[in-house]
C-alpha positions as protocol buffer text, in pm:
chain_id: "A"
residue {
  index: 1
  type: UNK
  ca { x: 11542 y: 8819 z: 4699 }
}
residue {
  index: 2
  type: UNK
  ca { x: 11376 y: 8832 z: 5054 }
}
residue {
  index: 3
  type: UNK
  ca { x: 11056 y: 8558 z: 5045 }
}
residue {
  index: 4
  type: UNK
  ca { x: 10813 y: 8634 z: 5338 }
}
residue {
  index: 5
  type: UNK
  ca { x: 10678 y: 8345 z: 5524 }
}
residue {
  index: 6
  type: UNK
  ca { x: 10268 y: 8476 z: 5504 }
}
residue {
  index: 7
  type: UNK
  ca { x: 10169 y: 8262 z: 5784 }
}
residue {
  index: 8
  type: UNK
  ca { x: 10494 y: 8378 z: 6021 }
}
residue {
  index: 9
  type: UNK
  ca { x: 10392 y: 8743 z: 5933 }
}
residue {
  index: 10
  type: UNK
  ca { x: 10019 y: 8689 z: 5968 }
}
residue {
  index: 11
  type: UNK
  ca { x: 10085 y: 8546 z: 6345 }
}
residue {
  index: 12
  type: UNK
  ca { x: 10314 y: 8857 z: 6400 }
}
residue {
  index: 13
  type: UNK
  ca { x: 10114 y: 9075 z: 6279 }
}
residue {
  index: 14
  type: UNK
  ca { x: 9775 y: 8995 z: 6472 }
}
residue {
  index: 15
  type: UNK
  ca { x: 10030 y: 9027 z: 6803 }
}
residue {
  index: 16
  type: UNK
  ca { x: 10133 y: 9357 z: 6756 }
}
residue {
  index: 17
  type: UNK
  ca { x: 9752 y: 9398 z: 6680 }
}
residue {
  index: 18
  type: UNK
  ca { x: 9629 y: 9284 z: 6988 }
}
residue {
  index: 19
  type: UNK
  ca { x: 9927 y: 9443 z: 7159 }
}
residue {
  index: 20
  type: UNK
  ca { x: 9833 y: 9758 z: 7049 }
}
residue {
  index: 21
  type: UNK
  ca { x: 9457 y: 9751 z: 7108 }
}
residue {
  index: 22
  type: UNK
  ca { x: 9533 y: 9631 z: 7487 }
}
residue {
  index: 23
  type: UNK
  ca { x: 9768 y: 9879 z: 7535 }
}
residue {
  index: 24
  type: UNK
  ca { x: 9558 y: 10136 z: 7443 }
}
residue {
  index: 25
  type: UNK
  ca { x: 9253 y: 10071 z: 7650 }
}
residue {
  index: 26
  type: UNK
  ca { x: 9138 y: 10395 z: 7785 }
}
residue {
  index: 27
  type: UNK
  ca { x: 9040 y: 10463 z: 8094 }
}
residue {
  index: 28
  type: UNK
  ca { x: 8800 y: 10779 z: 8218 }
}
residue {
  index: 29
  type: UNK
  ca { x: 8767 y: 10979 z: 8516 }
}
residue {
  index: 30
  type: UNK
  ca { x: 8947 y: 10911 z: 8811 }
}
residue {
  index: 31
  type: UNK
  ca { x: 9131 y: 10561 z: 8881 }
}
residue {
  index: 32
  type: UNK
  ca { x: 9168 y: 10517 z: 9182 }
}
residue {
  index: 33
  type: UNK
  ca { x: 9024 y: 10668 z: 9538 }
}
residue {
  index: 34
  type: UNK
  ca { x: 9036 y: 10661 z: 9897 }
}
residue {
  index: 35
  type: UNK
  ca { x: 8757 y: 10596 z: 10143 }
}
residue {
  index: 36
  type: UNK
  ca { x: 8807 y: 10696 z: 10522 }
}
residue {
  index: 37
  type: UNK
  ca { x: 8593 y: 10759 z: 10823 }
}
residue {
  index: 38
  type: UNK
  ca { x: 8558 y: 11138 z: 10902 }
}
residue {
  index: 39
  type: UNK
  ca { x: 8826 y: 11116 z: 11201 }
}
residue {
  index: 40
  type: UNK
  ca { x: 9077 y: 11010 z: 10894 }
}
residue {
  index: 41
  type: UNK
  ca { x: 9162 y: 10691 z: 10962 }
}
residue {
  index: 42
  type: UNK
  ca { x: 9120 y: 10477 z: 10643 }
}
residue {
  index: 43
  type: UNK
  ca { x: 8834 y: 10227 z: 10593 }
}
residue {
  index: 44
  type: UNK
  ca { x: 9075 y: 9901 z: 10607 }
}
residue {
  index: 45
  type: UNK
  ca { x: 8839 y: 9651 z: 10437 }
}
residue {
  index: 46
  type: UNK
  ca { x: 8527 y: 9584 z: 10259 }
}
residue {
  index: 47
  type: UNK
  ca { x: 8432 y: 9669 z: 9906 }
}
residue {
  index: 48
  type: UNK
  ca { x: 8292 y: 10017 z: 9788 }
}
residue {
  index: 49
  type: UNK
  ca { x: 8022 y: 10017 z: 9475 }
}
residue {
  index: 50
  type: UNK
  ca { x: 7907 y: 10373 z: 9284 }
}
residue {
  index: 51
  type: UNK
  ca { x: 7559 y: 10337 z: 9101 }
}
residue {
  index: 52
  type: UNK
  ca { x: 7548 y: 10637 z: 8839 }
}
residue {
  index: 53
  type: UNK
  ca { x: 7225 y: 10803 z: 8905 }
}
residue {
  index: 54
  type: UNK
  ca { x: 7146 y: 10830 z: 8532 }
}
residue {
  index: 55
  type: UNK
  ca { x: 7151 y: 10505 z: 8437 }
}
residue {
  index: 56
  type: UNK
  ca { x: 7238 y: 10281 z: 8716 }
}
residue {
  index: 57
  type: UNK
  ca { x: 7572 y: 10121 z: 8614 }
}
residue {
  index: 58
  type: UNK
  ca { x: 7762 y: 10064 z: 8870 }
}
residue {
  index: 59
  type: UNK
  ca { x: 8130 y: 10038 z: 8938 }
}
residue {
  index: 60
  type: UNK
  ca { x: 8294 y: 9866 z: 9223 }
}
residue {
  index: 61
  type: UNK
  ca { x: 8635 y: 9802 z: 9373 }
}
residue {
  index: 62
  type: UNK
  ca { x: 8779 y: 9583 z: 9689 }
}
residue {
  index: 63
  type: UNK
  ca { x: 8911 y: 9852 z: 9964 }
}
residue {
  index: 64
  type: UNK
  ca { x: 9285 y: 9723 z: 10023 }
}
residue {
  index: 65
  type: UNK
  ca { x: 9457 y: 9815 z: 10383 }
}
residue {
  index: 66
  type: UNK
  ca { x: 9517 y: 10189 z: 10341 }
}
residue {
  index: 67
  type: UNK
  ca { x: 9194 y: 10281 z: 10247 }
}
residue {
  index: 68
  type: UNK
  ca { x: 9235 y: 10287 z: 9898 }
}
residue {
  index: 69
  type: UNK
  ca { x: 9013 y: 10167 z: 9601 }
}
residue {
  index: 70
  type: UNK
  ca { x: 8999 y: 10137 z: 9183 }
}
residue {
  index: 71
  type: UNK
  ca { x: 8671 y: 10153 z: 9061 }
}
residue {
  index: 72
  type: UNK
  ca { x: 8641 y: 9914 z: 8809 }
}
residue {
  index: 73
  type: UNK
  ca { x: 8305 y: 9866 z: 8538 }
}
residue {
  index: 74
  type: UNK
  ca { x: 8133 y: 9523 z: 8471 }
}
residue {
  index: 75
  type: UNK
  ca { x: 8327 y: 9513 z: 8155 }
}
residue {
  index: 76
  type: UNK
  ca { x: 8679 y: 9572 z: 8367 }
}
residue {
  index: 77
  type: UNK
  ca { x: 8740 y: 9914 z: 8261 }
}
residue {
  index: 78
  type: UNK
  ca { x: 8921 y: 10104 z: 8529 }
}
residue {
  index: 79
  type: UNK
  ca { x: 8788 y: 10461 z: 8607 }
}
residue {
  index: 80
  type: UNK
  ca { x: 8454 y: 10665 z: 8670 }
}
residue {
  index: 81
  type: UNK
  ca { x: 8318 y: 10811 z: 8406 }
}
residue {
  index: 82
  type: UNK
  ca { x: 8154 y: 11173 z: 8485 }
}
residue {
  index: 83
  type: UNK
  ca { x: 7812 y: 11175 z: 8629 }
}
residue {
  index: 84
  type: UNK
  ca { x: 7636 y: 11197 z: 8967 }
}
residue {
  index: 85
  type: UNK
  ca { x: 7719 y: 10839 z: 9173 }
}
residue {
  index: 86
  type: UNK
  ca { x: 7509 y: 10717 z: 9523 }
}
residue {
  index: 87
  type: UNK
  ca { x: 7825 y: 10521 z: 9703 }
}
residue {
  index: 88
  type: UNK
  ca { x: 7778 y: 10233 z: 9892 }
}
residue {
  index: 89
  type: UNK
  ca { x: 8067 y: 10069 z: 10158 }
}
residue {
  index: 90
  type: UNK
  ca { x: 8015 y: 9724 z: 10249 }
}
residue {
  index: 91
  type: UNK
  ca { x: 8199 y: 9506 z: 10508 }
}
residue {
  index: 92
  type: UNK
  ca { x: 8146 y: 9168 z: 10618 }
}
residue {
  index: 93
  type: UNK
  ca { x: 8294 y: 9118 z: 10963 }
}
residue {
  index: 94
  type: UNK
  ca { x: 8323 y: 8791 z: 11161 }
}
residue {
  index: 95
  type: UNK
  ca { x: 8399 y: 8835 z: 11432 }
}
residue {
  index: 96
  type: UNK
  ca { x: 8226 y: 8647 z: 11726 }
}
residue {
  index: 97
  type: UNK
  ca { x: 8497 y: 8390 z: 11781 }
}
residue {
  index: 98
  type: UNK
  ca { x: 8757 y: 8626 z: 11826 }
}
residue {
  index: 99
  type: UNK
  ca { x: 8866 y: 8841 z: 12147 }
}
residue {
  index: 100
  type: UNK
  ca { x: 8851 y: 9215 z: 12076 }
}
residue {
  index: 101
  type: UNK
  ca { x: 9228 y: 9231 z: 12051 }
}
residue {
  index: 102
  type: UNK
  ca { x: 9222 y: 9018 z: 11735 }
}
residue {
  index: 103
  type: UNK
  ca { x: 9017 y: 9242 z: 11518 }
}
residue {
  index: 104
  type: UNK
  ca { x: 9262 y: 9339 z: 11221 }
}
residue {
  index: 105
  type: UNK
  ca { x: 8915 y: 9508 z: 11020 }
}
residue {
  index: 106
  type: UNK
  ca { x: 9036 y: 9837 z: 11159 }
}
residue {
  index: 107
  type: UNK
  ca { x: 8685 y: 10092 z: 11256 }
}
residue {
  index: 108
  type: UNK
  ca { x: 8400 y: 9895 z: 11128 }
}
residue {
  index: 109
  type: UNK
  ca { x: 8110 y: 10061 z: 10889 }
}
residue {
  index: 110
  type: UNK
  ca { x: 7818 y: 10097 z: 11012 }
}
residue {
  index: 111
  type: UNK
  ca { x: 7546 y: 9838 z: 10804 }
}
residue {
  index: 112
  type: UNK
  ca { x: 7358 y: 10142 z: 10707 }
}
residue {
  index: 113
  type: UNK
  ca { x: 7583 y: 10285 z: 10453 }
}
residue {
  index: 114
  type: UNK
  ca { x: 7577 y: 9910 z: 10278 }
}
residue {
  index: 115
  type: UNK
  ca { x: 7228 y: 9990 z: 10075 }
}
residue {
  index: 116
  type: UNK
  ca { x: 7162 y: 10266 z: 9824 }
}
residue {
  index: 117
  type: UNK
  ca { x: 6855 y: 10353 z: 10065 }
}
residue {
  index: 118
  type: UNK
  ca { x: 7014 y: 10415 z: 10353 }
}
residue {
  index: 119
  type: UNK
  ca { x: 7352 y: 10523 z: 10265 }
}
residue {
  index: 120
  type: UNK
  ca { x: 7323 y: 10876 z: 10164 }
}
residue {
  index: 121
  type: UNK
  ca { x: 7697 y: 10872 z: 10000 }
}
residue {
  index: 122
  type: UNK
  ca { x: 7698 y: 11020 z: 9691 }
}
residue {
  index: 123
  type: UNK
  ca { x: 7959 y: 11185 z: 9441 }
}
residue {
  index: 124
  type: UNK
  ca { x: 8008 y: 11404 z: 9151 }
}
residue {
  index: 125
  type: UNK
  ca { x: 8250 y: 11337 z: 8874 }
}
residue {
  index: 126
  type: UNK
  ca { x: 8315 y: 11641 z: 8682 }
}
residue {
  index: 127
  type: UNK
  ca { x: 8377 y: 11608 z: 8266 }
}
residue {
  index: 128
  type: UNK
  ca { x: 8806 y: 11608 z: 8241 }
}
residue {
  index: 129
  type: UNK
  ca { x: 8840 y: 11521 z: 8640 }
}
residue {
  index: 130
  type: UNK
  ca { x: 9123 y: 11262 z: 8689 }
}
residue {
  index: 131
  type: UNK
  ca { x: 9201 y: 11364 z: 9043 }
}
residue {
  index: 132
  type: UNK
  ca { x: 9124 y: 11071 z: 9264 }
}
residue {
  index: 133
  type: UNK
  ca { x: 8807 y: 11043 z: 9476 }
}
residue {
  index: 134
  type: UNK
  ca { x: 8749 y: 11074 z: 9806 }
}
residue {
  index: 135
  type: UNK
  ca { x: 8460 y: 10909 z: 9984 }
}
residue {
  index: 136
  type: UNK
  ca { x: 8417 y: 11006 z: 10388 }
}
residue {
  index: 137
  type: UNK
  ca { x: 8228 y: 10751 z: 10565 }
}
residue {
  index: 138
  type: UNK
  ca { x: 8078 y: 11016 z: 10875 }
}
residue {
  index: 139
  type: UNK
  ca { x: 8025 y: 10848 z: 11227 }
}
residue {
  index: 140
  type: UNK
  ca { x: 7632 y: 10790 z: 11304 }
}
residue {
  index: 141
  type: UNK
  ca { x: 7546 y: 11080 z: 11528 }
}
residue {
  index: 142
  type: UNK
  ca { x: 7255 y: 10896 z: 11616 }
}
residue {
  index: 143
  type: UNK
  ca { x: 7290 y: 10578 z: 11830 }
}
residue {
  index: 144
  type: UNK
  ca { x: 6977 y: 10410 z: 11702 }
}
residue {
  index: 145
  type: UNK
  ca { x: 7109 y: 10380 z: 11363 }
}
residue {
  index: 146
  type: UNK
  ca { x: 7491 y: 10329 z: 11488 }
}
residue {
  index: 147
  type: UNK
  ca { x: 7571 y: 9931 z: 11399 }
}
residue {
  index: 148
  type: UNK
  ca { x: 7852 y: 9763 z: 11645 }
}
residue {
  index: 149
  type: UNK
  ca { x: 8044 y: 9411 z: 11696 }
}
């Protein structure tokens, strides 16, 4: 006769639980993206936040060396959902106490794509798209607006 040990199996049992449910977290839309300027070289640093349109939530990810990004909810849930998104890059730069030749930001962004009013990024997730996204930050054809170090 086998005796089971309820509090031994209780403990196991809420593990595989929890296991299970973590494991199966599900994510939606595309996980992961790349942001570059529009001469392709990668945006090397900074953060990059969606807003959806509909609702405003808003997902954001750190930009890591090679351009590349995981947009990530409030809740930690990786992936866009579908919907219509305004983008936003945003760097923070020091500088000023370094010669030119120490810069390791790579191209830097220019301030005006850092607020939802001046940023004009935006993109469309489609219903079923997984492909990753791809946000092009374009060069400021006018000098007024262009930001430098």
């Amino acid at each position: 006769m086998i005796v089971f040990d309820g509090t031994k199996w209780g403990l196991l049992l809420g593990t595989v639980l929890l296991l299970t449910i973590a494991g199966c977290s599900k994510s939606e839309g595309p996980t992961s993206g790349l942001v570059r300027f529009d001469d392709g070289t990668p945006v090397t640093s900074g953060s990059i936040e969606f807003r959806r349109l509909t609702d405003k939530v808003r997902f954001a990810s750190r930009i890591n060396p090679q351009g590349m990004f995981q947009p990530t909810s409030q809740e930690g849930a990786v992936g866009l959902p579908p919907g219509t998104y305004e983008v936003v890059v945003v760097q923070i730069v020091l500088t000023e106490d370094l010669a030119l030749e120490a810069h390791t930001h790579g191209n830097t962004v220019p301030r005006r794509y850092a607020d939802y009013y001046t940023s004009g990024l935006k993109v469309d997730i489609a219903p079923n798209q997984v492909k990753r996204v791809e946000i092009v930050v374009p060069a400021d054809a006018d000098p007024a607006t262009s930001e430098s170090d």
